[in-house]
C-alpha positions as CSV (number, residue, x, y, z in Angstrom):
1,X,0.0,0.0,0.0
2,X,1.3,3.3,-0.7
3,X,0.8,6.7,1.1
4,X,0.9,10.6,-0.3
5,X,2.0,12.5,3.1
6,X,0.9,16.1,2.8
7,X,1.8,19.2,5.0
8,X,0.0,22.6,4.4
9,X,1.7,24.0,7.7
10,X,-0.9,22.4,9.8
11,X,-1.5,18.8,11.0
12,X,0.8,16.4,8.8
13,X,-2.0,14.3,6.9
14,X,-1.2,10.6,5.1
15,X,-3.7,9.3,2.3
16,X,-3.5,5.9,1.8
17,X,-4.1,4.6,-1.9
18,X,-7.8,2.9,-0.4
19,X,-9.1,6.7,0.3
20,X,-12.2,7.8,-0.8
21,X,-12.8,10.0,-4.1
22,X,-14.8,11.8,-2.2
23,X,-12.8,11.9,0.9
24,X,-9.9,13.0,-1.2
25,X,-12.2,15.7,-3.1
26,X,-13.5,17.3,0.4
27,X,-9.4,17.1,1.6
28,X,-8.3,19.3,-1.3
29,X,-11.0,21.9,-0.5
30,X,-9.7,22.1,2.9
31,X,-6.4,22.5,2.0
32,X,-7.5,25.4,-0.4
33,X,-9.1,27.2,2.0
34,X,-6.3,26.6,4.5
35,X,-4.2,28.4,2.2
36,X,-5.8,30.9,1.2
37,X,-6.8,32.1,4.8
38,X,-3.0,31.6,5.7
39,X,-1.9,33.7,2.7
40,X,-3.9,36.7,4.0
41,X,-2.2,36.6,7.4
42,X,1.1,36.9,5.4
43,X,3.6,40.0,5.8
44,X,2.7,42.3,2.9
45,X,-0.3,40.3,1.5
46,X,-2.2,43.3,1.5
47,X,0.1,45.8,-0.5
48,X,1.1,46.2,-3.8
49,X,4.4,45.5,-5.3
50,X,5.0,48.9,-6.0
51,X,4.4,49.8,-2.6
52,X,6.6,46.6,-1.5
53,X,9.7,47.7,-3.7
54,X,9.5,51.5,-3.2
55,X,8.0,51.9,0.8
56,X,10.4,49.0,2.5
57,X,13.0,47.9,0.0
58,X,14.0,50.7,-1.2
59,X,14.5,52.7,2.3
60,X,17.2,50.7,3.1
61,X,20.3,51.8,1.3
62,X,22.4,48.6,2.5
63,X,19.3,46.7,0.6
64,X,19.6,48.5,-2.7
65,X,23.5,48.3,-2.4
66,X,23.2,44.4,-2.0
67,X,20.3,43.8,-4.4
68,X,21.4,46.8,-7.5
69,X,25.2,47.4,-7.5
70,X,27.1,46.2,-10.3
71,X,29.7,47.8,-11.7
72,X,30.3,45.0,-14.4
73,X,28.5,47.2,-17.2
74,X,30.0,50.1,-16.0
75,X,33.1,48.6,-16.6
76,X,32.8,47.1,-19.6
77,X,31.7,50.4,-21.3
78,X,35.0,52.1,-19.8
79,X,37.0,49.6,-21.7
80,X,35.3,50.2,-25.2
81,X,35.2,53.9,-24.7
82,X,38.4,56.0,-25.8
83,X,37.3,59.3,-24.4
84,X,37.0,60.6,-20.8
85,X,33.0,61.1,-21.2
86,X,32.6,57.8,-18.8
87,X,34.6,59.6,-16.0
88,X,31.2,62.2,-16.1
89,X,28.5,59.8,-16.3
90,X,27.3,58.3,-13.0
91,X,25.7,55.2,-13.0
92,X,24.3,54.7,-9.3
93,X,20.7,54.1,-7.7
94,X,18.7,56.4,-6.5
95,X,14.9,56.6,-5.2
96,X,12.7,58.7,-6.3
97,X,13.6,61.5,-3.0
98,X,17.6,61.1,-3.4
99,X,16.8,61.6,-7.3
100,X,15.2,65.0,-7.1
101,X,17.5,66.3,-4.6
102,X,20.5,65.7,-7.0
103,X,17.8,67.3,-9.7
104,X,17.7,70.2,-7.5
105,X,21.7,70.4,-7.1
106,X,22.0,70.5,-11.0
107,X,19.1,71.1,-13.1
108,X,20.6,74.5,-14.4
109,X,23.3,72.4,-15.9
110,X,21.1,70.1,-17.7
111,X,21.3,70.6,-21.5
112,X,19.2,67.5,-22.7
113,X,17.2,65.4,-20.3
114,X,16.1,61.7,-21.3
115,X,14.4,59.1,-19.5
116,X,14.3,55.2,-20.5
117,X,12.4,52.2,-19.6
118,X,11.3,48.9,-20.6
119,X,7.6,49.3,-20.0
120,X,6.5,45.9,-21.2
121,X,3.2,47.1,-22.4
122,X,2.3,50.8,-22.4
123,X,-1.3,49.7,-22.6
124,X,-0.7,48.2,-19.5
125,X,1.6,49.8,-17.7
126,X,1.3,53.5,-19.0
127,X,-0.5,54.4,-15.5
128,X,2.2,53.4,-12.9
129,X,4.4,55.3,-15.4
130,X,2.5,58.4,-15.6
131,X,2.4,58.6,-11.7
132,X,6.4,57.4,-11.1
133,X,6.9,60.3,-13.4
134,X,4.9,62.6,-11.7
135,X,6.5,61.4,-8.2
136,X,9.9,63.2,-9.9
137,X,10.7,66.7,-9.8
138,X,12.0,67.1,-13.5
139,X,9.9,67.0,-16.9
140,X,12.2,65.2,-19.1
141,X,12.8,66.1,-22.7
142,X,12.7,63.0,-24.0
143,X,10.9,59.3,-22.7
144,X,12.3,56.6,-24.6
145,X,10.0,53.5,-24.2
146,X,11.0,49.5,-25.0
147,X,8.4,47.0,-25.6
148,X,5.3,49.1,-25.8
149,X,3.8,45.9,-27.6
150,X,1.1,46.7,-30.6
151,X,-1.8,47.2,-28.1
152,X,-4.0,50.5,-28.5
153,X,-0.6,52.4,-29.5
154,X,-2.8,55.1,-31.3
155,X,-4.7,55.7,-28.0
156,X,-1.7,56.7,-26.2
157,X,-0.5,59.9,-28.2
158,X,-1.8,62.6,-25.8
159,X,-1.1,60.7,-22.5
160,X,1.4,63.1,-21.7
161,X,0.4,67.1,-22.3
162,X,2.8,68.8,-24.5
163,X,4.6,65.8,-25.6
164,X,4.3,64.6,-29.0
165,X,4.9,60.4,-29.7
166,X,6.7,59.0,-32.1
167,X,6.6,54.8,-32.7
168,X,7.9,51.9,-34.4
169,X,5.3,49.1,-33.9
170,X,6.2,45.5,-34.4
171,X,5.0,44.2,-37.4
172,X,6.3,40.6,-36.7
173,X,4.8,40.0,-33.6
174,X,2.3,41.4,-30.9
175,X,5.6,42.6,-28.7
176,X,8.3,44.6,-28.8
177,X,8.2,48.2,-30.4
178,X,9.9,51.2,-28.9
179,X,8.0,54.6,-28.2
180,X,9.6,58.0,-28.0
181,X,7.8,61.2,-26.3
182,X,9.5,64.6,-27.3
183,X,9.1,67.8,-25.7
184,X,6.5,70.2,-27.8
185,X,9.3,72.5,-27.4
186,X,11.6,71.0,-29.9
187,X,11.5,70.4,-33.5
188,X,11.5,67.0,-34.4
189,X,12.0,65.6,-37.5
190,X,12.3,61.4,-38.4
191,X,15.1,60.2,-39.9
192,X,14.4,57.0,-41.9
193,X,17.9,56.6,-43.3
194,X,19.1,55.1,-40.5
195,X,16.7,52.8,-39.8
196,X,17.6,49.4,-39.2
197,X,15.7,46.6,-41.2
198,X,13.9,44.0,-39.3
199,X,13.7,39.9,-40.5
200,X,12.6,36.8,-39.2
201,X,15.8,35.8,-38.1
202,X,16.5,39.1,-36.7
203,X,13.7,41.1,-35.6
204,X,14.4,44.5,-34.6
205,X,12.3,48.2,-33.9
206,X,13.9,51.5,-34.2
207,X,13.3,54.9,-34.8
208,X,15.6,58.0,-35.2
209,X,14.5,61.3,-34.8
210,X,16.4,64.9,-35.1
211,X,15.2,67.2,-32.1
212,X,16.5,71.0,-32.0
213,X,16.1,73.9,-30.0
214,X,17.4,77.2,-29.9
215,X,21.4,76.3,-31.3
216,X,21.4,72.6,-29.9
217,X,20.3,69.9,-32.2
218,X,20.7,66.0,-31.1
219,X,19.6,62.6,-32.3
220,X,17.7,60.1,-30.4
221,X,17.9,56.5,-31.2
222,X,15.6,53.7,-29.7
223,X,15.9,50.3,-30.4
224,X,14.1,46.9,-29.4
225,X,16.2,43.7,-30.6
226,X,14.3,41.1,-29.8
227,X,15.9,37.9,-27.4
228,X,16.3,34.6,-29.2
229,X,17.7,35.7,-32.3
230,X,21.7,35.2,-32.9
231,X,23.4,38.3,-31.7
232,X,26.2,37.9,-34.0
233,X,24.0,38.2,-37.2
234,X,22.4,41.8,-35.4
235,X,26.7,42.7,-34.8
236,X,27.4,42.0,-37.9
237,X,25.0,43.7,-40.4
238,X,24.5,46.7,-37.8
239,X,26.8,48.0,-35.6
């Protein structure tokens, strides 16, 4: 005879093979019910995971020291870069508070101001952005979005007042795309000659725009290469 022992941190129960259907049936609903009145007593259960990662991990600097520092990128660029410009970039951590405090300390010395993310849906996900965003001090110039995905991309234009979007959708798929909002105050202009072509063995989203204002005139790039495609193929056609 053989027995299934099962623990649902209460009473250790055994179930020998001869157990009732039914007996097993009315088991299993106790044990879901168990768990999900144990769940709820949890630490947490009742918050968000924004409110998890930015109201207790992220007040602990030790925390975000252990969990985010990595220097290995940092490095790596440093090596394949000739000039001094990585010795003026600064690649640490902040939250949102330590952020705008080193905004305060330097925003007249700000020429161009450009936030990324990999949103993973803007359809979904446009709303935590919008309010992250509006927890910062600074209205960046430029937001540079990875994997918007294809859903209800026209909808989106005017989430932001006095920004204007620009978007390469995937065509190839229902992920992936990249999303750029520009400042009303520049003038923007696309610049398709150096857009990269996308295949089925290497599927890829970009767009290039020309922003100017007053004397200063910059391009922004965003691209999407999608994972599972051979890198060395993207190395060798394009950069």
């Amino acid at each position: 005879m053989s027995c299934l022992c099962l623990q649902n941190r209460g009473p250790r129960v055994c179930l020998s093979n001869a157990t009732s259907h039914k007996k097993m049936q009315a088991l299993k609903s106790d044990i879901t019910l168990c768990t999900s009145n144990f769940e709820s007593v949890l630490p947490f259960y009742n918050i968000s995971n924004y409110e998890l990662v930015n109201t207790i991990l992220f007040q602990s600097q030790s925390t975000r020291n252990d969990k985010f520092c990595n220097n290995s990128f940092y490095n790596a660029l440093k090596c394949n870069v000739t000039s001094n410009i990585m010795e003026q970039l600064s690649f640490k951590y902040y939250t949102d508070d330590e952020f705008n405090d080193v905004f305060n300390n330097t925003h007249n010395k700000i020429k161009l101001s450009i936030f990324h993310l990999n949103i993973r849906s803007l359809n979904k996900n446009y709303h935590e952005l919008y309010c992250f965003l509006q927890s910062l001090n600074i209205e960046f110039d430029v937001l540079v979005l990875s994997e918007i995905w294809l859903t209800n991309l026209e909808l989106f234009s005017n989430i932001f007042a006095g920004y204007t979007f620009y978007y390469d959708a995937p065509c190839l798929s229902t992920v992936g795309g990249v999303g750029v909002f520009v400042k009303n105050d520049y003038s923007c202009t696309v610049i398709d000659n150096l857009k990269i072509s996308t295949s089925n063995c290497n599927k890829v989203e970009n767009i290039w725009i020309e922003i100017s204002k007053d004397k200063l005139k910059f391009i922004i790039g965003a691209i999407y290469r999608h994972p599972n495609h051979i890198v060395c193929y993207y190395y060798y056609y394009y950069l």
